[in-house]
The first five atom37 places (N, CA, C, CB, O) and aatype in JSON, in Angstrom:
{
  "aatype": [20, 20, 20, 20, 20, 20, 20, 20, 20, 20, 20, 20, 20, 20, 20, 20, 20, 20, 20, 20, 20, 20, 20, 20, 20, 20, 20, 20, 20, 20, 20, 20, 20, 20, 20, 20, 20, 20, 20, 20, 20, 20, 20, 20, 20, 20, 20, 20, 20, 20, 20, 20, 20, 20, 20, 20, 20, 20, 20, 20, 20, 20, 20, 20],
  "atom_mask": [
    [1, 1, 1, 1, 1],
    [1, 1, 1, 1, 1],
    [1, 1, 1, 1, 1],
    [1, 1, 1, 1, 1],
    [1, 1, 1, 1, 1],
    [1, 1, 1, 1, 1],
    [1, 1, 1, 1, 1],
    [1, 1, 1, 1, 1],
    [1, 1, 1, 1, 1],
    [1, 1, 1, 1, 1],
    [1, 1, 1, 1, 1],
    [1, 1, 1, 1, 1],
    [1, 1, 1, 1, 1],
    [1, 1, 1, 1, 1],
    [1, 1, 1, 1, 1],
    [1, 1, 1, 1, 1],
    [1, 1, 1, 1, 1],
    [1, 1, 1, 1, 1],
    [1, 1, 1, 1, 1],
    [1, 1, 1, 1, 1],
    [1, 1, 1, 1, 1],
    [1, 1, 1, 1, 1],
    [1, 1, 1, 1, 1],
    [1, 1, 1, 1, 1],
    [1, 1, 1, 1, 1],
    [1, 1, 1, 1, 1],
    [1, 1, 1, 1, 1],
    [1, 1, 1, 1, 1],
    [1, 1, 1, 1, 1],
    [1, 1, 1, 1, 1],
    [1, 1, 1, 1, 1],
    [1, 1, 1, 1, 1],
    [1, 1, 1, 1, 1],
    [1, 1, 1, 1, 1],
    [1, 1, 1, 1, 1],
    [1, 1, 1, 1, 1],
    [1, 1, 1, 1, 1],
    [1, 1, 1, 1, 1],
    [1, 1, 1, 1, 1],
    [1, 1, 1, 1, 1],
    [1, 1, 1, 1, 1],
    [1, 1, 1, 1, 1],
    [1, 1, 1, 1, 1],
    [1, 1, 1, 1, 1],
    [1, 1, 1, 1, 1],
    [1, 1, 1, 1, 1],
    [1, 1, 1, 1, 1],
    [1, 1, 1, 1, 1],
    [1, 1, 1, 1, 1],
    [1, 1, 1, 1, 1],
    [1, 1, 1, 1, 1],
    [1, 1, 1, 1, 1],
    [1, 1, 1, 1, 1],
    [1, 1, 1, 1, 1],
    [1, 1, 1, 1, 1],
    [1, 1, 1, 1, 1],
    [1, 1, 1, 1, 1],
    [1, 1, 1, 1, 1],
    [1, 1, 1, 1, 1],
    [1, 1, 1, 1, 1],
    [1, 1, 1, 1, 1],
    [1, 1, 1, 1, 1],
    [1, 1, 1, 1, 1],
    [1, 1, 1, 1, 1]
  ],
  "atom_positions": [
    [[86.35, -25.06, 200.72], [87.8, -25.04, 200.64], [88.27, -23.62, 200.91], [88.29, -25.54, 199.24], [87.75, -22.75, 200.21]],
    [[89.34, -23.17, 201.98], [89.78, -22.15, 202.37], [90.89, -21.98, 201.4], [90.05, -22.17, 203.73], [91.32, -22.83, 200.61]],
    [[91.5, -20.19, 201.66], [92.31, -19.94, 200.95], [93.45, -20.46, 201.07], [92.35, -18.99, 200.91], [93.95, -20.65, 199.96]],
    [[94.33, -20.9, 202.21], [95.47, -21.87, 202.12], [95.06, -23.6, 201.76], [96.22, -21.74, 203.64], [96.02, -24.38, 201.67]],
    [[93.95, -24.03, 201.61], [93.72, -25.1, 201.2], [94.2, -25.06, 199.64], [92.34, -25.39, 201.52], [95.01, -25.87, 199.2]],
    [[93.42, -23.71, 198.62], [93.56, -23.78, 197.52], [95.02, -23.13, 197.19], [92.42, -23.26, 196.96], [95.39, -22.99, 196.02]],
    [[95.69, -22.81, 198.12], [97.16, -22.27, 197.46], [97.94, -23.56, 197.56], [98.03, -20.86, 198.38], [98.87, -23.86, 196.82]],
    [[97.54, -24.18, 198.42], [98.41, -25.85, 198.38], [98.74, -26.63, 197.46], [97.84, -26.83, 198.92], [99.82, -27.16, 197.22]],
    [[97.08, -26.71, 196.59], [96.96, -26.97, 195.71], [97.29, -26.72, 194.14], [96.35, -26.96, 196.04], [96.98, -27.14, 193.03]],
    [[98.1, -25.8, 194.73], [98.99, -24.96, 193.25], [97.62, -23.91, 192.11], [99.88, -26.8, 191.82], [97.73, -23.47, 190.97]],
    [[96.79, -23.87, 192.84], [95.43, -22.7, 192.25], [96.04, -20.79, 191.93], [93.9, -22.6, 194.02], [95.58, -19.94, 191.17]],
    [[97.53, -20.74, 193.17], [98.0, -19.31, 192.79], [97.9, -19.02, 191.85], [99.04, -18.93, 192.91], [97.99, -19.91, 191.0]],
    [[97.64, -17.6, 191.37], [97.64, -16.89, 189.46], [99.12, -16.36, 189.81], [96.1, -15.13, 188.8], [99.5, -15.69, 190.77]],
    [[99.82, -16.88, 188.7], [101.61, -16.38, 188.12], [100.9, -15.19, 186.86], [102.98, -18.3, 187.03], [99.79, -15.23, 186.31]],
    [[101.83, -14.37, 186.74], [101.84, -13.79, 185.59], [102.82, -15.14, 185.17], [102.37, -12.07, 185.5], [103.28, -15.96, 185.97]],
    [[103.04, -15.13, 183.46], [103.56, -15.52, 182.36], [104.72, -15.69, 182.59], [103.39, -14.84, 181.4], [105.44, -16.68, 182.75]],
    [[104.94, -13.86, 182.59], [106.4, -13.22, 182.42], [107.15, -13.62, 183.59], [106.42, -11.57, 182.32], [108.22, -14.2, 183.42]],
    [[106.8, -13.42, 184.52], [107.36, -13.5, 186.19], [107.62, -15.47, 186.05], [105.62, -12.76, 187.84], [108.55, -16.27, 186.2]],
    [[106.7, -15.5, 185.82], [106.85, -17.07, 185.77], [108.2, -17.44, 184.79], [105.31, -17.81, 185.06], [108.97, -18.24, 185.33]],
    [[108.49, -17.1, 183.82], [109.13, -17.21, 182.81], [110.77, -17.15, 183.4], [108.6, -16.11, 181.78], [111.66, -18.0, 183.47]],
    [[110.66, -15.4, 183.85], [111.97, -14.92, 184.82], [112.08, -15.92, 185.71], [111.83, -13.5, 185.69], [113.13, -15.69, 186.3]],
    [[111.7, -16.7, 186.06], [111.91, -16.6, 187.77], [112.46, -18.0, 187.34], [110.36, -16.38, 189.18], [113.55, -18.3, 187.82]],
    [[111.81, -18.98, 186.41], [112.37, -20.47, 185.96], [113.27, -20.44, 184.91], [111.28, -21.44, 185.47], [113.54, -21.48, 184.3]],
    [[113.95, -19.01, 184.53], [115.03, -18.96, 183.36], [114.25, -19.89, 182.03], [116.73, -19.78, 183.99], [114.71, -20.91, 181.52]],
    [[113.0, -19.21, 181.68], [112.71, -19.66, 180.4], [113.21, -19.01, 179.42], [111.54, -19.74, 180.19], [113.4, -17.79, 179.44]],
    [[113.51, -19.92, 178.3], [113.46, -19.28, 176.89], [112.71, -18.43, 176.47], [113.28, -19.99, 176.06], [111.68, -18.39, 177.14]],
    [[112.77, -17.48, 175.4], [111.66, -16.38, 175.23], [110.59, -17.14, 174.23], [112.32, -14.82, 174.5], [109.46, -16.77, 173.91]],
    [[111.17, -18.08, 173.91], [110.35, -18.99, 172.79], [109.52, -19.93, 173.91], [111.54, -20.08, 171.53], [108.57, -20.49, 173.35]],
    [[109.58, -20.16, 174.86], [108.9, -21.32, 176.05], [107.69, -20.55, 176.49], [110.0, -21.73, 177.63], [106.48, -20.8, 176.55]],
    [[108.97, -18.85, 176.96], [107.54, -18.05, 177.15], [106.26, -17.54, 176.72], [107.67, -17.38, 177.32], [105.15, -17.34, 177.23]],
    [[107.03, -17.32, 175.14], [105.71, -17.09, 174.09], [104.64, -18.53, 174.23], [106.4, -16.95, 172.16], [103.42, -18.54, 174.41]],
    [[105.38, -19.43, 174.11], [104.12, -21.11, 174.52], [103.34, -21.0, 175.23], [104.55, -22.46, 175.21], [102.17, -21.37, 175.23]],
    [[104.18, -20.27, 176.19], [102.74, -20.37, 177.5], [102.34, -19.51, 177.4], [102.78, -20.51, 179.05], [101.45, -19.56, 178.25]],
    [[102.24, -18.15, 176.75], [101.43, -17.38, 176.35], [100.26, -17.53, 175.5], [102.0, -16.74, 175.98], [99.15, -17.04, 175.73]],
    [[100.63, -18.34, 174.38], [99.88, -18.62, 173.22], [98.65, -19.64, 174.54], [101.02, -19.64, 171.6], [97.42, -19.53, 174.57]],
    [[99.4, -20.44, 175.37], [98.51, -21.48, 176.25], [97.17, -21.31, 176.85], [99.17, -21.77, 177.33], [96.04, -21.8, 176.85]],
    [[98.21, -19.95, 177.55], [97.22, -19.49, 179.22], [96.71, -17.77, 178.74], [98.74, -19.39, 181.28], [95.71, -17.39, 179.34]],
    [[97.16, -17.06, 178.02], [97.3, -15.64, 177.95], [98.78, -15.99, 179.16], [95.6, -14.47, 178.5], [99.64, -16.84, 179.41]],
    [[98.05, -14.06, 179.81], [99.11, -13.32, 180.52], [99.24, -13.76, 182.18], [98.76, -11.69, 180.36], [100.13, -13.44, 182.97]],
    [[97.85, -14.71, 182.48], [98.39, -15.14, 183.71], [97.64, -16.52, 184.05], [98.2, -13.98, 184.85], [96.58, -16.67, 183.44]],
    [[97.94, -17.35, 184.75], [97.88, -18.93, 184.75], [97.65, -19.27, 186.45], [99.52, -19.7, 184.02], [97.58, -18.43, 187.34]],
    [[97.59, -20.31, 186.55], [97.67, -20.92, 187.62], [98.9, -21.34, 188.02], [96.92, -21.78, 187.6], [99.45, -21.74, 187.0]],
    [[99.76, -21.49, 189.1], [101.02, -22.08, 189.37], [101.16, -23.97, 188.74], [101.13, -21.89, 191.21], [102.02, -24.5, 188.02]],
    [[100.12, -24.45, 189.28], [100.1, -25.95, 188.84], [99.91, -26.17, 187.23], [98.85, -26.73, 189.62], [100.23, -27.18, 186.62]],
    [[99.24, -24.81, 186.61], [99.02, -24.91, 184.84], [100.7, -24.93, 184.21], [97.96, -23.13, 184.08], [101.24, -25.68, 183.39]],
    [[101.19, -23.82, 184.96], [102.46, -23.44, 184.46], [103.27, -24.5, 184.57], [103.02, -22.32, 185.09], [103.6, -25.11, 183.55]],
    [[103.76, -24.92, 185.87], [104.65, -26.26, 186.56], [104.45, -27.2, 185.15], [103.78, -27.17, 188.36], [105.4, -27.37, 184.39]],
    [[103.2, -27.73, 184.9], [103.07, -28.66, 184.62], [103.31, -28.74, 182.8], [101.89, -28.97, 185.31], [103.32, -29.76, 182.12]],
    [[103.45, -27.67, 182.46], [103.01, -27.08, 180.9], [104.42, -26.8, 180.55], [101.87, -25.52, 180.76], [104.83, -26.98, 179.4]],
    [[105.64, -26.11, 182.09], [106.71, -25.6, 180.87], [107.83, -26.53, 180.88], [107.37, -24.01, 181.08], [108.03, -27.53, 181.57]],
    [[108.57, -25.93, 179.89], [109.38, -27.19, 178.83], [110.93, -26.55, 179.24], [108.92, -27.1, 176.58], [111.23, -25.69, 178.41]],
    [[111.42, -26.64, 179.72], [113.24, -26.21, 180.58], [114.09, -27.3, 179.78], [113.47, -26.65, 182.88], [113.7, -28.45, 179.63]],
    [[115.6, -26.7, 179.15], [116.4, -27.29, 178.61], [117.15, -27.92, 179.7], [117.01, -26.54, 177.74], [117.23, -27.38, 180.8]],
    [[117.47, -28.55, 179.54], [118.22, -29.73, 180.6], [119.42, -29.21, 180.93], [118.55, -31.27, 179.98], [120.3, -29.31, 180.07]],
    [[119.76, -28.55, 182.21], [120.91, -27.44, 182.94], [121.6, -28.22, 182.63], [121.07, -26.9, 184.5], [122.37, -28.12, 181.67]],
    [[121.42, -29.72, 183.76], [122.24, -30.25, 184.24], [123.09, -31.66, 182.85], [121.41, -30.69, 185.67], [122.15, -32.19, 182.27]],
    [[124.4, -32.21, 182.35], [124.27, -33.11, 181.8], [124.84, -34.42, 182.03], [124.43, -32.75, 180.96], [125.79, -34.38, 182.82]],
    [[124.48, -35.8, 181.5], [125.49, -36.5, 182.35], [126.81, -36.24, 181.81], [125.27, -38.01, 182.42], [127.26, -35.12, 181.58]],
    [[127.46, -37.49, 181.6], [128.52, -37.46, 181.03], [128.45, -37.89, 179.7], [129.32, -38.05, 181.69], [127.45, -38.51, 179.36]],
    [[129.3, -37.67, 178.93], [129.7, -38.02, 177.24], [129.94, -38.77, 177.33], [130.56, -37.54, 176.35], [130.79, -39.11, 178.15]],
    [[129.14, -39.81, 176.24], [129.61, -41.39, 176.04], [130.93, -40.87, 175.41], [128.52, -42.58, 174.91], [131.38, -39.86, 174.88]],
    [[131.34, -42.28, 175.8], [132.5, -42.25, 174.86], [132.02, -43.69, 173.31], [134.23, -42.78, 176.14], [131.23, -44.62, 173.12]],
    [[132.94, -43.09, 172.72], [132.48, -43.96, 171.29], [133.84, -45.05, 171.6], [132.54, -42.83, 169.33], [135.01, -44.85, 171.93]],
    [[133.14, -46.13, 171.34], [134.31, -47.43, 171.15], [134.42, -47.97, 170.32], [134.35, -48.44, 171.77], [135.26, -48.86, 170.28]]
  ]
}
């Protein structure tokens, strides 16, 4: 397996932190994946591991 085979595959090493910045984590999400991986991970460990508050919302029920 070549080196763009295994970057496809999401095998890149993220730092934590950079990872953290870059997906607007919580500092509490970041410490998680610290406690997880240490200080640097795989792209597919991270993707798959962090926990993002929901940006987007629908709409408010309404109560009837």
């Amino acid at each position: 397996m070549d080196s763009a085979e295994k970057r496809a595959m999401g095998s890149e090493l993220w730092s934590v932190f950079d990872f953290a910045r870059r997906y607007r984590l919580t500092m509490r999400e970041q410490n998680r994946l610290l406690m997880l991986f240490g200080p640097v991970a795989c792209a597919a460990d991270l993707l798959s591991n962090a926990r993002r508050n929901q940006l987007i919302r629908g709409r408010a029920r309404r109560k009837r």
